[in-house]
N, C-alpha and C positions, 0 to 999 in steps of 0.2 A: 739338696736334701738327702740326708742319709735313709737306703734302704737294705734292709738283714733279710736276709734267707732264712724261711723258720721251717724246718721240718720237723714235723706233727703223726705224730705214729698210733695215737688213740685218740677217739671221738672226745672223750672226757679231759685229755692233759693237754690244754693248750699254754698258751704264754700266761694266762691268769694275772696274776699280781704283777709283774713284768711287763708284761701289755701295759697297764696303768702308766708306770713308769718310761718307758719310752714316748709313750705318746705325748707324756709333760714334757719329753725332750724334744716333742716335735722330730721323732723317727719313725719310718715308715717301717712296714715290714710286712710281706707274702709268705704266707703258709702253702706248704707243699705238701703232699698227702698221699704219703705212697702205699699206704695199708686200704686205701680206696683207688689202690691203680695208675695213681697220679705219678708222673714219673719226676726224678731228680734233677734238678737245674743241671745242663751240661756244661756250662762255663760259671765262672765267678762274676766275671765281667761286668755285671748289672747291679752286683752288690758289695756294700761297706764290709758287711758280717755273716758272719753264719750261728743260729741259734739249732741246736739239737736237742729234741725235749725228749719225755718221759713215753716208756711205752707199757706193754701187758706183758710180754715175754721176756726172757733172756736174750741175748744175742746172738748163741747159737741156734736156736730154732728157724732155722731158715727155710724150713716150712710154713710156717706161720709169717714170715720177716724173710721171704724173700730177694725184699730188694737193699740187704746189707751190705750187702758186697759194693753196691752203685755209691751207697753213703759211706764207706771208707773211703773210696775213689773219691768222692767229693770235698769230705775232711782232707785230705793230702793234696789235692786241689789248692782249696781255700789255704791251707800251712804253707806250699811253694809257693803262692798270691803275697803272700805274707799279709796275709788280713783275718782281721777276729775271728776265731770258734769258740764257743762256746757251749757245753753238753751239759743233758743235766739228766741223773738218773741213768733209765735207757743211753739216751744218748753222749750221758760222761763215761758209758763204759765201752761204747765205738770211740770217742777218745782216748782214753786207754789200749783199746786193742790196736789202733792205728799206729799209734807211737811202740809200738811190740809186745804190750800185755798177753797174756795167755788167757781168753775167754773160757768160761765153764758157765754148763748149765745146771749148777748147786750153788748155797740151795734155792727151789723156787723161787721166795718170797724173803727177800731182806726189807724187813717194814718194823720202823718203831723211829724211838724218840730217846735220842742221846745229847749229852753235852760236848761240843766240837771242843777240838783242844789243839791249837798250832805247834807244830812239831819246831824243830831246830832250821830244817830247810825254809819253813815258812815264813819267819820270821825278816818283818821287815818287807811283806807282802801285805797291800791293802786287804785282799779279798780274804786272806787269811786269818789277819789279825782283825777284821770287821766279824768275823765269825766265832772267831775264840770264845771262849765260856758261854754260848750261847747254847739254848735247848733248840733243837732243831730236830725238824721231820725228815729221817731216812726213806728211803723207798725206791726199788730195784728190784728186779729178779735176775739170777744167777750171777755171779760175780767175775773178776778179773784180776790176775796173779799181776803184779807189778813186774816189769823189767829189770835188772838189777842196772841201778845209775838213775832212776825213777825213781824217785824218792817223794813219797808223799805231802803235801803242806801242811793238810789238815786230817784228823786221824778222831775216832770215837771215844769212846771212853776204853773198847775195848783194843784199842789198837790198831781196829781196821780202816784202812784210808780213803777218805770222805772227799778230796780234792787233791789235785796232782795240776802242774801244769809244764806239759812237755815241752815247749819252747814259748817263748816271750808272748806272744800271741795266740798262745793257744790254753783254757784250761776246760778241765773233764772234772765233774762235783758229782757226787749222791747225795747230797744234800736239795730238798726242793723248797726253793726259795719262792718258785712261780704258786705255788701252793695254796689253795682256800678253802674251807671247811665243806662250800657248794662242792668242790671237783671232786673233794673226798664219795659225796655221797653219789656225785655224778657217776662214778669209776665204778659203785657197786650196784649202778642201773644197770651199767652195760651188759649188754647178751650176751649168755657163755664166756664169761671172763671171769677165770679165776682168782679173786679175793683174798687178803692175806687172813689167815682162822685171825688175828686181832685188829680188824677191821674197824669194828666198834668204840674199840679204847683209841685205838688211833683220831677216830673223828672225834669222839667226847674232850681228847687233849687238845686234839686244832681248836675246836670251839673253845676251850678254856685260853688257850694262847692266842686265841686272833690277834690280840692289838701287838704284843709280842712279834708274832709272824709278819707283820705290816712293818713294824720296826726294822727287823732283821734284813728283811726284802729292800727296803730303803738303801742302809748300807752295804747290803750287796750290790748295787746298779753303783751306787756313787764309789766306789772300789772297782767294779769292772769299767767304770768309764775312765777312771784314772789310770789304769793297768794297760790297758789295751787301747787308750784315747780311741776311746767310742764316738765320742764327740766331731772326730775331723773325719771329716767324707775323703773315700778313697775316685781315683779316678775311675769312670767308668766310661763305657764302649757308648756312645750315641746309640740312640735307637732313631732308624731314619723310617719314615712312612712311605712307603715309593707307590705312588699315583700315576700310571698309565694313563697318559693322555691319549683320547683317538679325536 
């Protein structure tokens, strides 16, 4: 049985819609929680994939995000493993910064609702061309200068790049595909967390796009499973139970 590594950075963004879908794949997967102290898998060994979700800050505040540094070590991990990553938001932009991107913490809140559009690299890319013309929820704080030879797949309407994938097994989206109208409202419970000022229009659209969103999310998995054959379980390391006999 296939089990993914899901590291979870806010109470409120978890695998969401994704959850759903893997489970019909009959895939496991443990959340790790290092914004509660939880510390990071130190081997691969125990899993298929790596999922990196969405969080409250940018990625330079490492005050706040501490343990970034442990999660790019991990990402480059998992890349030499040569086994799935996966990032999304928050964590498509520690995919980015891993493969060389230049991290900033501007501006705050990248939050709204663009139509994706696949570039010329992308083309000929499931996960890319499953996205194309599609209206989709952006969401990010502070953003990431691309590498030059980094060339984006999928890009907004204004040009800025939505999904990148640095090698064959690895891709990094601002797009949030795990997304539901509940985490929307979940995200602006949370204590002391700051809110993008268009909060409200942001949720009024999810609820207008739910069945949309559910669409979209469909073939995103059925695109990242054919990309990255999600699907074949990678080897992994026994776990032995050792019982002291007296």
């Amino acid at each position: 049985m296939q089990l993914y590594c899901v590291v979870q950075h806010t109470y409120s963004e978890f695998l969401g819609l994704v959850e759903t879908q893997l489970e019909k794949r009959d895939i496991g997967f443990s959340y790790f929680r290092p914004f509660v102290g939880q510390a990071v898998p130190g081997s691969v060994m125990q899993f298929d994939a790596l999922f990196l979700l969405g969080g409250a800050h940018p990625t330079t505040d490492r005050e706040r995000c501490p343990w970034v540094a442990d999660e790019l070590e991990l990402i480059g991990v998992f890349r030499k493993a040569g086994r799935p990553v996966v990032g999304i938001g928050f964590g498509g932009l520690l995919v980015a910064e891993q493969a060389g991107a230049e991290p900033s913490p501007k501006p705050l809140h990248n939050a709204y609702w663009t139509t994706a559009r696949v570039t010329e690299a992308g083309k000929g890319d499931a996960l890319a061309e499953a996205l194309d013309g599609r209206y989709v929820l952006v969401m990010y704080n502070g953003s990431a200068e691309l590498p030059e030879g980094l060339e984006p797949l999928v890009v907004d309407e204004s040009g800025n790049w939505l999904v990148i994938r640095p090698d064959p097994l690895t891709y990094g989206m601002l797009v949030r595909p795990e997304m539901k109208p509940g985490m929307l409202e979940d995200i602006v419970m949370e204590a002391k967390r700051k809110v993008p000022p268009n909060m409200t229009e942001l949720l009024e659209t999810a609820r207008e796009q739910w069945g949309a969103m559910q669409d979209m999310t469909d073939h995103v998995i059925v695109a990242l499973v054919k990309e990255l054959e999600l699907m074949r379980e990678r080897r992994k390391t026994p776990v032995f139970n050792l019982k002291v006999e007296t």
